[in-house]
TIMI-2910 file (N, C-alpha, C, CB; in pm, 1 decimal, decimal comma, always signed):
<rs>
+----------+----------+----------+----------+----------+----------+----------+----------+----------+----------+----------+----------+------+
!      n_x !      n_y !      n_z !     ca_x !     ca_y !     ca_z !      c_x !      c_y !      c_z !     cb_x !     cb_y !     cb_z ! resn !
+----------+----------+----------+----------+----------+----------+----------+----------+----------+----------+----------+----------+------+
!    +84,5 !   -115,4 !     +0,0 !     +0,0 !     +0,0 !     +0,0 !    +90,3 !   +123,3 !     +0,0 !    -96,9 !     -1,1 !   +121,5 !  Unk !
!    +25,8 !   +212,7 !    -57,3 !    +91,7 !   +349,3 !    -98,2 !    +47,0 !   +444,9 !    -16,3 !    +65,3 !   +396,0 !   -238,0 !  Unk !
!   +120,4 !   +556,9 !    +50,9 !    -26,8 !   +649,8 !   +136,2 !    +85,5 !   +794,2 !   +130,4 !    -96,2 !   +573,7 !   +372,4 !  Unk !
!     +3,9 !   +890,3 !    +51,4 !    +30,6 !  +1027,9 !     -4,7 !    -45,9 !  +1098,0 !   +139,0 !    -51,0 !  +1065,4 !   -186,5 !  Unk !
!    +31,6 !  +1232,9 !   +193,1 !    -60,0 !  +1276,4 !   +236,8 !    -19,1 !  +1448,3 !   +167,8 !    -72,9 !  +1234,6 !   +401,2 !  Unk !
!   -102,1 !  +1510,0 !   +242,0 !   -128,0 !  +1668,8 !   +177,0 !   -241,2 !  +1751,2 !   +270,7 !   -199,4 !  +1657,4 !     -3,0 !  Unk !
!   -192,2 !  +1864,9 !   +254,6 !   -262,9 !  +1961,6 !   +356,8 !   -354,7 !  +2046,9 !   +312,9 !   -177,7 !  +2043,2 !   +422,1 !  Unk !
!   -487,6 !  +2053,0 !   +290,2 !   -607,5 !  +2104,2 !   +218,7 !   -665,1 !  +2178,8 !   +318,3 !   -705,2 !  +1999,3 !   +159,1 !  Unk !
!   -704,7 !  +2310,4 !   +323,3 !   -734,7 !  +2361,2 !   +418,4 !   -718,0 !  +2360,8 !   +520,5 !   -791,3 !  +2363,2 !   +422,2 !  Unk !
!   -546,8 !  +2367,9 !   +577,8 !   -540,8 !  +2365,1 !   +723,4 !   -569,6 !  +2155,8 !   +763,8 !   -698,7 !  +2502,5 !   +791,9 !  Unk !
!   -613,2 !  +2094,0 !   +702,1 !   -629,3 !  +2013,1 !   +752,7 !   -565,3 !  +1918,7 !   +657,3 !   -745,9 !  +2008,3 !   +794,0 !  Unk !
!   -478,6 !  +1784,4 !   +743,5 !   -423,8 !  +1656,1 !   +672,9 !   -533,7 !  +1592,2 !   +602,9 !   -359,3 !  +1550,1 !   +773,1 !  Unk !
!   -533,8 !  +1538,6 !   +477,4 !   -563,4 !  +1425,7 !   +402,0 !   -432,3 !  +1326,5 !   +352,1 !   -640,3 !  +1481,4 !   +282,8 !  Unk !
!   -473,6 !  +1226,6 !   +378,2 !   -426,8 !  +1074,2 !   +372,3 !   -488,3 !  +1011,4 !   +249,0 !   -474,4 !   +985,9 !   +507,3 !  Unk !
!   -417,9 !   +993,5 !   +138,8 !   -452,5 !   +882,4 !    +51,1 !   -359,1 !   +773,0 !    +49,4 !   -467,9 !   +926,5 !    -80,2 !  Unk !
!   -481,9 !   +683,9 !    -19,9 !   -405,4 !   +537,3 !    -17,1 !   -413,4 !   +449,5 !   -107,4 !   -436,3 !   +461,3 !    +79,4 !  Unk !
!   -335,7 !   +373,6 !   -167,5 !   -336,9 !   +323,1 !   -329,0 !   -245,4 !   +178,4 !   -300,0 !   -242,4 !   +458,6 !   -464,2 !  Unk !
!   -347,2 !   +124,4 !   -341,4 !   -270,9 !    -37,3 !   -345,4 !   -190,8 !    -80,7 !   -443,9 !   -362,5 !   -147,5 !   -350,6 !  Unk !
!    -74,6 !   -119,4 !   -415,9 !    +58,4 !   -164,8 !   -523,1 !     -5,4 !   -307,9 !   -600,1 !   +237,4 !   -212,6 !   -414,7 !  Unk !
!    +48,1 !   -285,0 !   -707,5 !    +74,7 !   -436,0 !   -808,2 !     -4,9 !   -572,3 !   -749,2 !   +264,9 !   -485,6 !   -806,3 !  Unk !
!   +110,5 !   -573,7 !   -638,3 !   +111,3 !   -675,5 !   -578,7 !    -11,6 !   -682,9 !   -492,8 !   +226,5 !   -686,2 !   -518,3 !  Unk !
!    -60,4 !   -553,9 !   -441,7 !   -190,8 !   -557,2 !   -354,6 !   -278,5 !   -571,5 !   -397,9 !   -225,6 !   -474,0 !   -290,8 !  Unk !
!   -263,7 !   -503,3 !   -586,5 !   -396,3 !   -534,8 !   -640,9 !   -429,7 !   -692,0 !   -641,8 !   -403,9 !   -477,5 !   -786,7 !  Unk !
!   -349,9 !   -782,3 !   -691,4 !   -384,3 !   -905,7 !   -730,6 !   -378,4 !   -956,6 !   -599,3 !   -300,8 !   -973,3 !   -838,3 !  Unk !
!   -373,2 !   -934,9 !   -516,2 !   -395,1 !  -1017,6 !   -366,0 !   -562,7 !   -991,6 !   -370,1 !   -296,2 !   -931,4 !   -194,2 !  Unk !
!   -600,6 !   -811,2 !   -351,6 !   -704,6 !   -817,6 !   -375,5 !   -816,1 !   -900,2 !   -459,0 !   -695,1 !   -741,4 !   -390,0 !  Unk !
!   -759,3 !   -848,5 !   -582,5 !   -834,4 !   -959,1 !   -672,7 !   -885,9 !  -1082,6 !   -664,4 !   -779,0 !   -985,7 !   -749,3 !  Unk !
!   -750,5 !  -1148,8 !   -616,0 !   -760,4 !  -1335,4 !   -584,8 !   -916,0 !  -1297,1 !   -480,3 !   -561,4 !  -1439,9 !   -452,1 !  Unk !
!   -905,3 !  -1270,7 !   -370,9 !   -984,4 !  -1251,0 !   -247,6 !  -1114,0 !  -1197,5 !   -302,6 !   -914,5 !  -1150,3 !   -138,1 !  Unk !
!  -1165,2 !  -1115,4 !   -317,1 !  -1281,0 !  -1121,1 !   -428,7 !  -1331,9 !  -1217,1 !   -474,6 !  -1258,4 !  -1074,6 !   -530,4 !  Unk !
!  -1268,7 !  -1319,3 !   -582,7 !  -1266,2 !  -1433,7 !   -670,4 !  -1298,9 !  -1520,1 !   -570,1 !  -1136,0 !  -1467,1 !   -751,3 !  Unk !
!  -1225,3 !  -1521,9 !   -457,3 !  -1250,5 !  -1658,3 !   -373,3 !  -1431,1 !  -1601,5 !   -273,9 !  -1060,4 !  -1692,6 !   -227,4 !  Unk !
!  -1401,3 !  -1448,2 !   -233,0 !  -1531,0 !  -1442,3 !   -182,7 !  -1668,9 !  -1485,5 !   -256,8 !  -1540,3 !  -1319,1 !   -151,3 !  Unk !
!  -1647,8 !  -1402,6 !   -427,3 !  -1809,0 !  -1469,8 !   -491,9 !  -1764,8 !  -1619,5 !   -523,5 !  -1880,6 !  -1380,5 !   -669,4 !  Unk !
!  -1681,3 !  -1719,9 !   -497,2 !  -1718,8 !  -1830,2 !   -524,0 !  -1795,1 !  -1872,5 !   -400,6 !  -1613,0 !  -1908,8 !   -566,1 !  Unk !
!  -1766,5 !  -1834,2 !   -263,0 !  -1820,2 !  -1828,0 !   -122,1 !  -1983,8 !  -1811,9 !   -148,9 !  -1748,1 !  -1690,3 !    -28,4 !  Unk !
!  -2029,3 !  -1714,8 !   -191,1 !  -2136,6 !  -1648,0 !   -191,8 !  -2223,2 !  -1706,3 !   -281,4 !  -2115,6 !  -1522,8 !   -214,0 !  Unk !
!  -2142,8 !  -1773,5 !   -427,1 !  -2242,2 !  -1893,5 !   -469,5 !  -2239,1 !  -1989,5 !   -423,6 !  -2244,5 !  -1935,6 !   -576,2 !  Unk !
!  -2152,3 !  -2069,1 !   -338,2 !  -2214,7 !  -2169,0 !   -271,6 !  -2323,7 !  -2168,5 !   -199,6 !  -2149,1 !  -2210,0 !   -209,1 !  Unk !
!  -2276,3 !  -2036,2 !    -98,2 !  -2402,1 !  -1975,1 !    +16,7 !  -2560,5 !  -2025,4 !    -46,8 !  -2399,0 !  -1760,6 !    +23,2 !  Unk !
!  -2542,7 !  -1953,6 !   -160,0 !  -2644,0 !  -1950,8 !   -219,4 !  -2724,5 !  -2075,3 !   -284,3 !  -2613,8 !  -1871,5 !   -292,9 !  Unk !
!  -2628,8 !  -2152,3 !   -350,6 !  -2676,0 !  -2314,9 !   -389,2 !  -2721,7 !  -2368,1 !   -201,8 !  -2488,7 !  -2440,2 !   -483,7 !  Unk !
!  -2658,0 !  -2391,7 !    -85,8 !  -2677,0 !  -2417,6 !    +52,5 !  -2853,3 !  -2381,5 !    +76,4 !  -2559,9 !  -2312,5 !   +148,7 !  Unk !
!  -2841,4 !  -2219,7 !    +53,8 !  -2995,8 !  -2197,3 !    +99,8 !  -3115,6 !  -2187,5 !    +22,5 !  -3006,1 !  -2088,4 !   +160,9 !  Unk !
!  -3051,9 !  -2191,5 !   -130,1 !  -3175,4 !  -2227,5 !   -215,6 !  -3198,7 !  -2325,6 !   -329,1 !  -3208,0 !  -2124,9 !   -268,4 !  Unk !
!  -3204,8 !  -2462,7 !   -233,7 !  -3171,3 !  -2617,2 !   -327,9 !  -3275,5 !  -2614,9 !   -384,3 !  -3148,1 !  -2774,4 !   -257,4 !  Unk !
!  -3272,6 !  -2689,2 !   -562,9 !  -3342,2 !  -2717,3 !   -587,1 !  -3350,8 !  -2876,4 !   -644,0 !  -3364,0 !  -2625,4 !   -633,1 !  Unk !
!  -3442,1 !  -2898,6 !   -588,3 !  -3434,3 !  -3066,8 !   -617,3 !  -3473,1 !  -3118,2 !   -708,9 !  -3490,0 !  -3145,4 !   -543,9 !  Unk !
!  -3408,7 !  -3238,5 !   -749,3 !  -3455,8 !  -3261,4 !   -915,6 !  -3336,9 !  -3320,8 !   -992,2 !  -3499,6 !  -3106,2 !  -1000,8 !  Unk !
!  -3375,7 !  -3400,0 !  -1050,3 !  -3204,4 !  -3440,7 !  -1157,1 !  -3122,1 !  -3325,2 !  -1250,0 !  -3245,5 !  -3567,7 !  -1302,3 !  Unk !
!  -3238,5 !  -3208,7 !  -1265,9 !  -3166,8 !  -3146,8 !  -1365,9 !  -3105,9 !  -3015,2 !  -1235,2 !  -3282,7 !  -3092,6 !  -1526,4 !  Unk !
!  -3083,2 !  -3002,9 !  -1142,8 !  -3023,2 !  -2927,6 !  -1053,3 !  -2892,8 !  -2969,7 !  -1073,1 !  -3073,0 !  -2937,1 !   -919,7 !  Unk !
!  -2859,3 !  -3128,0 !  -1076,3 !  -2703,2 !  -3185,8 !  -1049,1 !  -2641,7 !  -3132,0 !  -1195,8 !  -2688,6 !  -3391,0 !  -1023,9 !  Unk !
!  -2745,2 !  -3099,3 !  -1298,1 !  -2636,5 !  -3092,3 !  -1414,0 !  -2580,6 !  -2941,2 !  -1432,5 !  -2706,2 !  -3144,0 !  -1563,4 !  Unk !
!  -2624,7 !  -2850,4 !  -1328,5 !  -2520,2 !  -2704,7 !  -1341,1 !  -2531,0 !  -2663,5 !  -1466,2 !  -2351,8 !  -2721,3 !  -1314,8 !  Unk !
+----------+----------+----------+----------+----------+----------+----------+----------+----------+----------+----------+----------+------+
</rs>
């Protein structure tokens, strides 16, 4: 992480910018959360039937 700061009216601002490397950490983590969130979702809304197993 990157963090710029600067003085805007008398008062500090702090920015912050994720490197290369933070982006794709991010990324992965995302990717792994909505695979999370479709499972969640197959878990609480089964539908039964042969043609459910074929995805």
């Amino acid at each position: 992480m990157v963090t710029e700061a600067e003085v805007v009216n008398n008062r500090n601002r702090i920015y912050y910018k994720l490197t290369e490397k933070g982006n794709a950490s991010a990324m992965e983590r995302i990717k792994e959360l909505e695979e999370f969130v479709q499972t969640l979702k197959i878990l609480l809304n089964p539908q039964l039937g042969f043609e459910s197993c074929l995805g």
